[in-house]
C-alpha positions as CSV (number, residue, x, y, z in Angstrom):
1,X,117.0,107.5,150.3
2,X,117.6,104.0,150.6
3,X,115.6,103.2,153.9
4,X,114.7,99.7,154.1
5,X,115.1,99.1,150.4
6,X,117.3,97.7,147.8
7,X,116.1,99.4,144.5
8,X,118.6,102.2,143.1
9,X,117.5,105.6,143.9
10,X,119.7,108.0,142.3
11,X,119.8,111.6,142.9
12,X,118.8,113.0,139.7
13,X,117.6,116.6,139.3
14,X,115.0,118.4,137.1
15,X,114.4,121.8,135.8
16,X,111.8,123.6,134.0
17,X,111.4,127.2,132.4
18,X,107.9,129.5,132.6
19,X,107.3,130.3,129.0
20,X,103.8,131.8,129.6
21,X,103.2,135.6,129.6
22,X,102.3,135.8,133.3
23,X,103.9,137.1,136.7
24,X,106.9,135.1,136.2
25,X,107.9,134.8,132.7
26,X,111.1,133.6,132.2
27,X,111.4,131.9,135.5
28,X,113.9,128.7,135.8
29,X,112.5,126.0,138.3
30,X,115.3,123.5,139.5
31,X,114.2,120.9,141.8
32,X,116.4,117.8,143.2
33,X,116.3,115.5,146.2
34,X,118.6,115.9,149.6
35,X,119.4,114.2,152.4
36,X,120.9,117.7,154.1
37,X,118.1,117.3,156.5
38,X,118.6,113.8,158.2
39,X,116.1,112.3,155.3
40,X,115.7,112.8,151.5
41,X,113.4,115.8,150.4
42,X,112.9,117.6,147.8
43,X,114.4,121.0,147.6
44,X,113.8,123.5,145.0
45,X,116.3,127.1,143.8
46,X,114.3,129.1,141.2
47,X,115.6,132.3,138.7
48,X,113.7,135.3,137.5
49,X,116.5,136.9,136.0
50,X,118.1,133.9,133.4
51,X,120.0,132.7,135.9
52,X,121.9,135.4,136.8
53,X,121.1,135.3,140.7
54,X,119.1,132.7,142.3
55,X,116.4,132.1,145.1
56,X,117.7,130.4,148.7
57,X,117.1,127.1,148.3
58,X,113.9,126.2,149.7
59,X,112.1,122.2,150.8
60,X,109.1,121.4,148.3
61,X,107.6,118.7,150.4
62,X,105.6,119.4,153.1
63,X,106.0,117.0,155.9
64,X,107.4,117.4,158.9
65,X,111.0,118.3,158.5
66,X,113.3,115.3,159.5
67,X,110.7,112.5,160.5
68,X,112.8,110.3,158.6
69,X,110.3,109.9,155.1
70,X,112.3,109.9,152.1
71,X,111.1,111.8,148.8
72,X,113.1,111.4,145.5
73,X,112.9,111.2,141.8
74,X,111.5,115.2,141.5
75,X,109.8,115.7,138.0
76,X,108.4,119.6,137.3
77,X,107.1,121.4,135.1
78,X,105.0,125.1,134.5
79,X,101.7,125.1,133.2
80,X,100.1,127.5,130.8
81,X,98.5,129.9,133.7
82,X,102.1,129.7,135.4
83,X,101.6,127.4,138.2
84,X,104.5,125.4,138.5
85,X,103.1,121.5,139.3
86,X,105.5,118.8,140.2
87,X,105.5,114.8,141.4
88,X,108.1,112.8,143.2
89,X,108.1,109.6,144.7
90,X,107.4,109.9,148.3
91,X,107.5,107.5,151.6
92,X,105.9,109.8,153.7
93,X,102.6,107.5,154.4
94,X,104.4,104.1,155.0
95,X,105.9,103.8,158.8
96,X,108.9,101.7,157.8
97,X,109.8,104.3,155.1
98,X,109.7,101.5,152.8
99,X,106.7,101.4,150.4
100,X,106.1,104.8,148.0
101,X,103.5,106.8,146.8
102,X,103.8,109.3,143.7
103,X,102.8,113.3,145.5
104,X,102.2,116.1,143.4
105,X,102.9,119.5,144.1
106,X,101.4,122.5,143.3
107,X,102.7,126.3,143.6
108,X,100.2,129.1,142.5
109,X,102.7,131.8,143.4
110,X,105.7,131.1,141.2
111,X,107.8,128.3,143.5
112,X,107.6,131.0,146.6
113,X,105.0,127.7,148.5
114,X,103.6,124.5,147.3
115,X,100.7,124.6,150.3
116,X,99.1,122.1,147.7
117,X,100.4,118.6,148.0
118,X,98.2,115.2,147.3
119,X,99.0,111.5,146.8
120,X,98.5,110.9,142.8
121,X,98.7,106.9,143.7
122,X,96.0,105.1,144.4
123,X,98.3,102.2,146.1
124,X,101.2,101.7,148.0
125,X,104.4,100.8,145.7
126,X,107.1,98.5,146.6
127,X,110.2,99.2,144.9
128,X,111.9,96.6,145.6
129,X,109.6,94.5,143.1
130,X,111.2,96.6,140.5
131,X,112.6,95.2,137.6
132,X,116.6,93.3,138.4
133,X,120.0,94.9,136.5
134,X,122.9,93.7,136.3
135,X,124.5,92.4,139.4
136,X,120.5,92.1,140.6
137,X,120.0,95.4,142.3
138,X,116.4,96.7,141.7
139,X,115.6,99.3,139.6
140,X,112.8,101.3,140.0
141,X,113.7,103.2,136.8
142,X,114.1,106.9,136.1
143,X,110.4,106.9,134.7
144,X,109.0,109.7,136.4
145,X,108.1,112.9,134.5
146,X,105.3,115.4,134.6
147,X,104.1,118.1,131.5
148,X,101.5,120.6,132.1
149,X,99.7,122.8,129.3
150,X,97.3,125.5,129.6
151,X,94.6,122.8,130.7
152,X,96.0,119.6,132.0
153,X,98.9,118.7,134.0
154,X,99.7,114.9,133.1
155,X,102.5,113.0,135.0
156,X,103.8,109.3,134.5
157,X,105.8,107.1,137.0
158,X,107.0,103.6,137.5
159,X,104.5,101.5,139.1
160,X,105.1,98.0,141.0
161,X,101.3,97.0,141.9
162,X,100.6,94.4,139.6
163,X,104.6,93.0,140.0
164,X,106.3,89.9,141.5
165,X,109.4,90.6,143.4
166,X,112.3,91.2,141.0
167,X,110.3,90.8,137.5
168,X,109.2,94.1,136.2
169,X,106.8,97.4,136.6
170,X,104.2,99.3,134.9
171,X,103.8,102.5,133.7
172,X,101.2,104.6,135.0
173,X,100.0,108.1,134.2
174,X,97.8,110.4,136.1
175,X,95.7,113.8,134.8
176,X,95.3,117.1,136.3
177,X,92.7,119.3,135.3
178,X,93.9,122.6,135.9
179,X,91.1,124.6,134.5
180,X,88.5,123.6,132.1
181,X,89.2,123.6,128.6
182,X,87.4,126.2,125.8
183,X,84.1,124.7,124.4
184,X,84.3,123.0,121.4
């Protein structure tokens, strides 16, 4: 998902299990970006049996199929009422497919549709202000995760905003209320 950038984007994939008692107990979630499509989404198989069979693969993201957006870096995770909530970093919102935003997805009927998406980023990121490696590629850094628990779904990411071109990044974090907590 390269685009107009120089930063490293690996394809790295991420899984997570339903350990509540609901609907879909048991369920493995594995979600990892694609470019099958003429772009990079996010694409998603899921398990209700352990792993024995599997789902057809499905898209997570919900724009338009091939308009040439890349999404990447897929984090999941199921929360305590079974929802499964995700982020990835997403280009959907900048014409040149260039600068990034951080979208969360949000499935209430066990992976089947994520008709729930939102930006989670308050600003447009440029990658390409990531942190330098060896050899002086950018690196946007595999620093993207999400947990959820029966209240709160809290996800991190690698931010850029407050960077100079090729010196570093921030870590940001963004919070989910899912449902209110008990009363104290």
């Amino acid at each position: 998902p390269q685009g107009n950038t120089t930063y490293r984007t690996p394809t790295m994939p991420d899984m997570a299990i339903d350990l509540t008692n609901g609907t879909y107990n048991g369920s493995i979630y594995i979600w990892w970006p694609d470019e099958s499509n003429g772009d990079a989404d996010i694409f998603q198989v899921f398990s209700r049996d352990g792993g024995a069979t599997w789902s057809n693969v499905s898209r997570v993201n919900n724009d338009p199929q091939g308009n040439g957006k890349s999404q990447f870096f897929p984090a999941v995770s199921v929360a305590g009422n079974g929802w499964v909530v995700g982020e990835w970093y997403d280009r959907r919102l900048d014409a040149d497919n260039k600068l990034m935003s951080v979208f969360v997805g949000i499935s209430m009927d066990g992976g089947q549709t994520y008709d729930f998406q939102f930006n989670w980023t308050d600003a447009m990121l440029d990658g390409d202000k990531s942190a330098r490696v060896a050899g002086g590629q950018g690196f946007i850094g595999d620093y993207l995760g999400i947990a959820s628990s029966d209240w709160y779904s809290i996800g991190v990411w690698c931010d850029t905003r407050n960077a100079e071109a090729g010196n570093g990044t921030d870590i940001y974090a963004g919070k989910l209320l899912l449902r209110p907590p008990p009363p104290k």
